[in-house]
PyMOL commands that place a pseudoatom at each C-alpha (Angstrom):
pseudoatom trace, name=CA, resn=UNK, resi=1, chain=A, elem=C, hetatm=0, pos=[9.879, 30.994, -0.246]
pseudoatom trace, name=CA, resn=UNK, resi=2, chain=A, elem=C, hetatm=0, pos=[12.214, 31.601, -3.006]
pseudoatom trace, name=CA, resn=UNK, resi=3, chain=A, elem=C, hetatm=0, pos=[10.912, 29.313, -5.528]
pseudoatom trace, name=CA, resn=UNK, resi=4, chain=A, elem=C, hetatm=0, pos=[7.333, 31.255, -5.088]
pseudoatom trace, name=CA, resn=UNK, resi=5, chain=A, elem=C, hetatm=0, pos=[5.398, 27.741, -4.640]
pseudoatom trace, name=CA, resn=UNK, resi=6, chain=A, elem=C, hetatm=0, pos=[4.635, 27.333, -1.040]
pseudoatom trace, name=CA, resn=UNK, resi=7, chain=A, elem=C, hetatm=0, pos=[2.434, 28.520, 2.021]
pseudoatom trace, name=CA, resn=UNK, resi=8, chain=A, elem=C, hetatm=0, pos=[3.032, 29.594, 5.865]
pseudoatom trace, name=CA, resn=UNK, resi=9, chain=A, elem=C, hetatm=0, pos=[0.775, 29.117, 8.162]
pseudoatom trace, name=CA, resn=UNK, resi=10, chain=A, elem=C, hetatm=0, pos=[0.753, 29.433, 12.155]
pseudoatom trace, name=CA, resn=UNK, resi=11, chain=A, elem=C, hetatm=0, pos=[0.280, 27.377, 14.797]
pseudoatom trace, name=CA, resn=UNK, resi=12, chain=A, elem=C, hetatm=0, pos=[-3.805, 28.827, 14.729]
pseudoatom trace, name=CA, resn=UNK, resi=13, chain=A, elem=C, hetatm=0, pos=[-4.321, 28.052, 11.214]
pseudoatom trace, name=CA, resn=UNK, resi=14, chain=A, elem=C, hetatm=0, pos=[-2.664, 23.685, 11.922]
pseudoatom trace, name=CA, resn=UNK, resi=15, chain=A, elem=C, hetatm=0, pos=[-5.185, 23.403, 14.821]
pseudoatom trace, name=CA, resn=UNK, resi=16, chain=A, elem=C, hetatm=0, pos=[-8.200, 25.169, 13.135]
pseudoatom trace, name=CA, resn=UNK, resi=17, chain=A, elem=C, hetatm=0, pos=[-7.487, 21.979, 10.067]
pseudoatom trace, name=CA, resn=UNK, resi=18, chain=A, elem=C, hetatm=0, pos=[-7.193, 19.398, 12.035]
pseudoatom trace, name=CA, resn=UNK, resi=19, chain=A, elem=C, hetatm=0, pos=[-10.364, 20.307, 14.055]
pseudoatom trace, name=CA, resn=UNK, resi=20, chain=A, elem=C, hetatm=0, pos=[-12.451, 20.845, 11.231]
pseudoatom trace, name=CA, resn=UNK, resi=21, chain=A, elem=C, hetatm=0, pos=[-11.586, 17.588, 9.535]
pseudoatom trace, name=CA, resn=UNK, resi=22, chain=A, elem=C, hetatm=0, pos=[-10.963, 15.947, 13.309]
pseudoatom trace, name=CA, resn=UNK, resi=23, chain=A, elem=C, hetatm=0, pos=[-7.778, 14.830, 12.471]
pseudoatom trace, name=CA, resn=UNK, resi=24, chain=A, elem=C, hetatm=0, pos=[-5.084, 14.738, 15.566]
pseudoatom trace, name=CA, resn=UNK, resi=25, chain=A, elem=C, hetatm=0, pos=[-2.016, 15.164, 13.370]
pseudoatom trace, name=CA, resn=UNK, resi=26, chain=A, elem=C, hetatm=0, pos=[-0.452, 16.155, 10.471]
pseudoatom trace, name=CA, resn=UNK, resi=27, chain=A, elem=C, hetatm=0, pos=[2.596, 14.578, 9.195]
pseudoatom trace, name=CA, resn=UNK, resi=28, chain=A, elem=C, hetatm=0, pos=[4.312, 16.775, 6.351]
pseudoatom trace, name=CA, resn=UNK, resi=29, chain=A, elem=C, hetatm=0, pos=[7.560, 16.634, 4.633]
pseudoatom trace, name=CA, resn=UNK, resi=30, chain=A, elem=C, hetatm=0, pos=[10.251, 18.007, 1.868]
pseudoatom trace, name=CA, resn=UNK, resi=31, chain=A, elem=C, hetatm=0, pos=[11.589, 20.050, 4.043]
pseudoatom trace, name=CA, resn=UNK, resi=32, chain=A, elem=C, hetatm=0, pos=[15.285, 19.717, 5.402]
pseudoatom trace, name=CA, resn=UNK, resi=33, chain=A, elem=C, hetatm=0, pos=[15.229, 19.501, 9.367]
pseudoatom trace, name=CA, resn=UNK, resi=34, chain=A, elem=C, hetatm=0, pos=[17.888, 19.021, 11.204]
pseudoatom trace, name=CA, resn=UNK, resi=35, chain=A, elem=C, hetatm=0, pos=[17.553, 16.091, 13.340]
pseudoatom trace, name=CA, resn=UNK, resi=36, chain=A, elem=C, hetatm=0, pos=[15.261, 14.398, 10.784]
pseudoatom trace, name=CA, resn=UNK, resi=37, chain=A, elem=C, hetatm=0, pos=[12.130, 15.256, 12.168]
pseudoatom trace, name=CA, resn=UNK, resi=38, chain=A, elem=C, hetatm=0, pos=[10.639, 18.293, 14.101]
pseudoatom trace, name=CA, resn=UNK, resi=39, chain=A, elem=C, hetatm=0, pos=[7.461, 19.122, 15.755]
pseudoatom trace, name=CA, resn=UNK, resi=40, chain=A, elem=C, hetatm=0, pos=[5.439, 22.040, 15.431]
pseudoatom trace, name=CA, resn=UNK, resi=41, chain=A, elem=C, hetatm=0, pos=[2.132, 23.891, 16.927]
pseudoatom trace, name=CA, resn=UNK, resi=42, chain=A, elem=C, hetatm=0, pos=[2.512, 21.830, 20.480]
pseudoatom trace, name=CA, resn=UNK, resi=43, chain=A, elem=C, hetatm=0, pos=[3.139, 18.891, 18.704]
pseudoatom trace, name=CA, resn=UNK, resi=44, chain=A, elem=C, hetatm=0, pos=[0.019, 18.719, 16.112]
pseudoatom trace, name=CA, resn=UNK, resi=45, chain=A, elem=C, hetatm=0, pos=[2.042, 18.987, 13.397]
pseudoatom trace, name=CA, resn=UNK, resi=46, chain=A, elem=C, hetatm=0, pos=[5.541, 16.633, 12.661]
pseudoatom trace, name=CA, resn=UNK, resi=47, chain=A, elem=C, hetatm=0, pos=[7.942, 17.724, 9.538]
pseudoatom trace, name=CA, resn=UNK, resi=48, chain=A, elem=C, hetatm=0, pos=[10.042, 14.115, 8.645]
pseudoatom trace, name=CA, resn=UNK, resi=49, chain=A, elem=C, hetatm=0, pos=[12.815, 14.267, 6.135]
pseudoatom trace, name=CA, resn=UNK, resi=50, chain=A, elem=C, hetatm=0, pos=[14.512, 10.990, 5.267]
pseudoatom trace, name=CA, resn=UNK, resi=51, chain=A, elem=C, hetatm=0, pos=[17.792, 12.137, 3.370]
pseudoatom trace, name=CA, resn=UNK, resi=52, chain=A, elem=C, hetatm=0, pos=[20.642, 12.277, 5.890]
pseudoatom trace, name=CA, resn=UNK, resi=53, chain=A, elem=C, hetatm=0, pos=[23.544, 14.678, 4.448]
pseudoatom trace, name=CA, resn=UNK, resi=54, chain=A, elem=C, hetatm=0, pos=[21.136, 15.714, 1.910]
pseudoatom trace, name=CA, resn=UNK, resi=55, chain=A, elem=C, hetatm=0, pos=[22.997, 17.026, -1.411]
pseudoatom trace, name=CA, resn=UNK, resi=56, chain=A, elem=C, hetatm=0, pos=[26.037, 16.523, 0.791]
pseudoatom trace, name=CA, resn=UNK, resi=57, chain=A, elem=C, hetatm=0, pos=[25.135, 20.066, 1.353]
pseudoatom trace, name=CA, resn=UNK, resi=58, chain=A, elem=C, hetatm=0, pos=[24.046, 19.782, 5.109]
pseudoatom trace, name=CA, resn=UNK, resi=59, chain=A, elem=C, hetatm=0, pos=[25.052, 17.366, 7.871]
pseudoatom trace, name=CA, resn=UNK, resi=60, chain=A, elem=C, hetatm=0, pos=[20.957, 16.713, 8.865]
pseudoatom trace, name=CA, resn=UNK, resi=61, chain=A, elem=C, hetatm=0, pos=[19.848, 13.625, 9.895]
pseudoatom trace, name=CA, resn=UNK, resi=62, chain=A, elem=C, hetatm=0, pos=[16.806, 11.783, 7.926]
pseudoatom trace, name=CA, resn=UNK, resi=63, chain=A, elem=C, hetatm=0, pos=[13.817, 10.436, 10.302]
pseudoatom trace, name=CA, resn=UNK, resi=64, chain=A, elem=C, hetatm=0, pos=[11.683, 7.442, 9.590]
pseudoatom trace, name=CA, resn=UNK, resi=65, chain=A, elem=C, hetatm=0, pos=[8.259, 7.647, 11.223]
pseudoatom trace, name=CA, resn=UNK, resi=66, chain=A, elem=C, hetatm=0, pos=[6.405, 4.462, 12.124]
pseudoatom trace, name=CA, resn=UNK, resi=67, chain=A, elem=C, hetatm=0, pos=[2.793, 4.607, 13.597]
pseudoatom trace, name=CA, resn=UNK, resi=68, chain=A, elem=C, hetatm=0, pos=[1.174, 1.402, 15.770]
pseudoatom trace, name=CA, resn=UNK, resi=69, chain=A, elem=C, hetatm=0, pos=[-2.071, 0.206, 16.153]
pseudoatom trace, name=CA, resn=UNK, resi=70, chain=A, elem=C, hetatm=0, pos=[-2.430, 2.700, 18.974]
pseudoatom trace, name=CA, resn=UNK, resi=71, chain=A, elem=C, hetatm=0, pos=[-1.853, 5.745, 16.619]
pseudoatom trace, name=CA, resn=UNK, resi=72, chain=A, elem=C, hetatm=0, pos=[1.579, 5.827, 18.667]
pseudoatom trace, name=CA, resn=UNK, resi=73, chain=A, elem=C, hetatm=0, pos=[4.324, 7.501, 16.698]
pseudoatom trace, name=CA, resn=UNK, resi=74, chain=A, elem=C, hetatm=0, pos=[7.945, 6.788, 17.093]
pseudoatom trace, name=CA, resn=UNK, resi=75, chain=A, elem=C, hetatm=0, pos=[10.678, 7.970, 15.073]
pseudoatom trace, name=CA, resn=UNK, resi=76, chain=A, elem=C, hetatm=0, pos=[14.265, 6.073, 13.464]
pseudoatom trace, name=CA, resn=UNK, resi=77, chain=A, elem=C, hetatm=0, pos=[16.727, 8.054, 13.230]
pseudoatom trace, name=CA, resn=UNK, resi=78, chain=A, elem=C, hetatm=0, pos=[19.389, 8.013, 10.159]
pseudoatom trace, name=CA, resn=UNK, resi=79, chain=A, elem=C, hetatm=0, pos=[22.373, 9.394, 11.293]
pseudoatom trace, name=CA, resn=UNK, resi=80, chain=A, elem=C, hetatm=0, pos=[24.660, 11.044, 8.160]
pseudoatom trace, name=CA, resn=UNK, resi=81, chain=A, elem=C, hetatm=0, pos=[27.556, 9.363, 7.231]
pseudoatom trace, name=CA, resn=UNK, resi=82, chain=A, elem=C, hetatm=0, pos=[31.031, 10.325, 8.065]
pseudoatom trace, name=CA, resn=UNK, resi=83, chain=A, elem=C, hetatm=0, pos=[32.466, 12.468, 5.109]
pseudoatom trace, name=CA, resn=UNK, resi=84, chain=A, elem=C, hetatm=0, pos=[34.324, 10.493, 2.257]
pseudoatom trace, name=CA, resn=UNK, resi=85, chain=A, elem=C, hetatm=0, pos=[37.448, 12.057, 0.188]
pseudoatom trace, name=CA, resn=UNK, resi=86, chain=A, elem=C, hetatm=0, pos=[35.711, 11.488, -3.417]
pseudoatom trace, name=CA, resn=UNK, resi=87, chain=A, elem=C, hetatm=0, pos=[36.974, 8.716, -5.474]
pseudoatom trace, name=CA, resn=UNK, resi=88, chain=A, elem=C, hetatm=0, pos=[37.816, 8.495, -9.060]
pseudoatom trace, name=CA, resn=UNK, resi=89, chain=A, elem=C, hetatm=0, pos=[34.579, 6.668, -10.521]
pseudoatom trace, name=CA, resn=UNK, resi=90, chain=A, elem=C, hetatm=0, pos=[34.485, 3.267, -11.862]
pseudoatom trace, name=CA, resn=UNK, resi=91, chain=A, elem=C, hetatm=0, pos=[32.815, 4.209, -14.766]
pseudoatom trace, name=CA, resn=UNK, resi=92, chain=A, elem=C, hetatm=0, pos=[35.213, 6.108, -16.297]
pseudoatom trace, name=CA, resn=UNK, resi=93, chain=A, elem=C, hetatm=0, pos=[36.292, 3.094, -19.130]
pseudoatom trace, name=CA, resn=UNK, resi=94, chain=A, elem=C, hetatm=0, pos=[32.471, 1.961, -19.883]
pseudoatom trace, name=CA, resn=UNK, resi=95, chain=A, elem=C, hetatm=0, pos=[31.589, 3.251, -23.444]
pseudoatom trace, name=CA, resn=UNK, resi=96, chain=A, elem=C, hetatm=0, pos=[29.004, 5.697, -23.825]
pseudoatom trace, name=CA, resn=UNK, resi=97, chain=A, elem=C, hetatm=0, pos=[25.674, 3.794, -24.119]
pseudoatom trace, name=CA, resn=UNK, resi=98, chain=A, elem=C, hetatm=0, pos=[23.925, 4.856, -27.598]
pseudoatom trace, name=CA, resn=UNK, resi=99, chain=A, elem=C, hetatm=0, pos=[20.618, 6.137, -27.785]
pseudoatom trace, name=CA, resn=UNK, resi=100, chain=A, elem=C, hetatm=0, pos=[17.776, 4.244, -28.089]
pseudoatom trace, name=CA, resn=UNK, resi=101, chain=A, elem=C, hetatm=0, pos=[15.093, 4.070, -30.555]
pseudoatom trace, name=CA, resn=UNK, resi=102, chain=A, elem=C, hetatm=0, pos=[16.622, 3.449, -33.734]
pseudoatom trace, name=CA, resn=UNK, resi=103, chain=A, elem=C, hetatm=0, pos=[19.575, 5.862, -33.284]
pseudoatom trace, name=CA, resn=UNK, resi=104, chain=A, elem=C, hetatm=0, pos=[20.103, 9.653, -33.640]
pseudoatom trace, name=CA, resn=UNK, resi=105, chain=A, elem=C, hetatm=0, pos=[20.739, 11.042, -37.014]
pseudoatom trace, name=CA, resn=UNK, resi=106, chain=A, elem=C, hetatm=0, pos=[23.535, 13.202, -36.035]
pseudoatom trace, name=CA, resn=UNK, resi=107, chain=A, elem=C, hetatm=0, pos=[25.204, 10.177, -34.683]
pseudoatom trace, name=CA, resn=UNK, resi=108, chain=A, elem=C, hetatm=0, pos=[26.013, 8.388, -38.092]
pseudoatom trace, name=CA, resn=UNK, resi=109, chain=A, elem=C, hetatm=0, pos=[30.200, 9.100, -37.800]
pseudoatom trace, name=CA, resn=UNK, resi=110, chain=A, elem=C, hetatm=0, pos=[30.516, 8.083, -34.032]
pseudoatom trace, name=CA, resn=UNK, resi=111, chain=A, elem=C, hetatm=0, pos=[32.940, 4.806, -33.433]
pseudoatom trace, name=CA, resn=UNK, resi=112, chain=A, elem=C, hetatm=0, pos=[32.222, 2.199, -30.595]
pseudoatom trace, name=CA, resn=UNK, resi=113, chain=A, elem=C, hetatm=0, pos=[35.118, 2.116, -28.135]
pseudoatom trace, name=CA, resn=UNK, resi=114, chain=A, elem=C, hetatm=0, pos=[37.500, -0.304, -30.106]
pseudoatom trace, name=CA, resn=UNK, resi=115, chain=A, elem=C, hetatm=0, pos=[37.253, 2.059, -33.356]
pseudoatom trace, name=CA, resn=UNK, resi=116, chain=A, elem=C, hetatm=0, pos=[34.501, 0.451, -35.483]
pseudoatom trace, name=CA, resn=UNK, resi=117, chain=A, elem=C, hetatm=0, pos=[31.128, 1.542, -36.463]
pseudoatom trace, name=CA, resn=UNK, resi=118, chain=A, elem=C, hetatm=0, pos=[28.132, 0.604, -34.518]
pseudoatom trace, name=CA, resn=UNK, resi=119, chain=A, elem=C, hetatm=0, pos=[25.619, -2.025, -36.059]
for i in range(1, 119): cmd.bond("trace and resi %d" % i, "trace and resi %d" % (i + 1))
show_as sticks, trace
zoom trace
């Protein structure tokens, strides 16, 4: 990929794994899907991403995966959120919270919010 810090791999190379360490199923993720989840190699393999509207970028759903006792897998499905016109934050009045561990040098002229000098 772009970033230079992954792998592909074919449907040949998920069923040669799983045979040689006699798994049925691999369950990966960090990958934005769609509908939250999505199967690949005739099912052997299942990506699940769990942000809906991730980055408010892309209108996916997120997918929780839940496995029984039976090794059955079933899938919840997090459906994004309808788009919000952004609001002013509330945060806008809360003072700037000062650094911790004994201060920062370069911060012996700044004023707490009502003008005087911090302790």
């Amino acid at each position: 990929n772009d970033r230079g810090v992954s792998f592909t791999f074919g449907a040949e190379i998920v069923s040669k794994f799983l045979h040689k360490h006699d798994l049925d199923l691999i369950c990966r993720a960090h990958q934005v899907v769609e509908d939250g989840y999505e199967f690949f190699a005739k099912r052997q393999l299942v990506t699940l991403f769990s942000a809906p509207n991730y980055c408010g970028e892309f209108d996916n759903a997120g997918a929780m995966m839940s496995v029984d006792e039976t090794l059955m897998c079933s899938f919840q499905i997090l459906k994004p959120s309808e788009k919000k016109a952004k609001t002013p934050s509330l945060n806008n009045s809360r003072p700037v919270t000062p650094p911790r561990g004994g201060g920062n040098p370069g911060m012996k002229d700044a004023l707490t919010k009502d003008g005087k000098k911090p302790m």
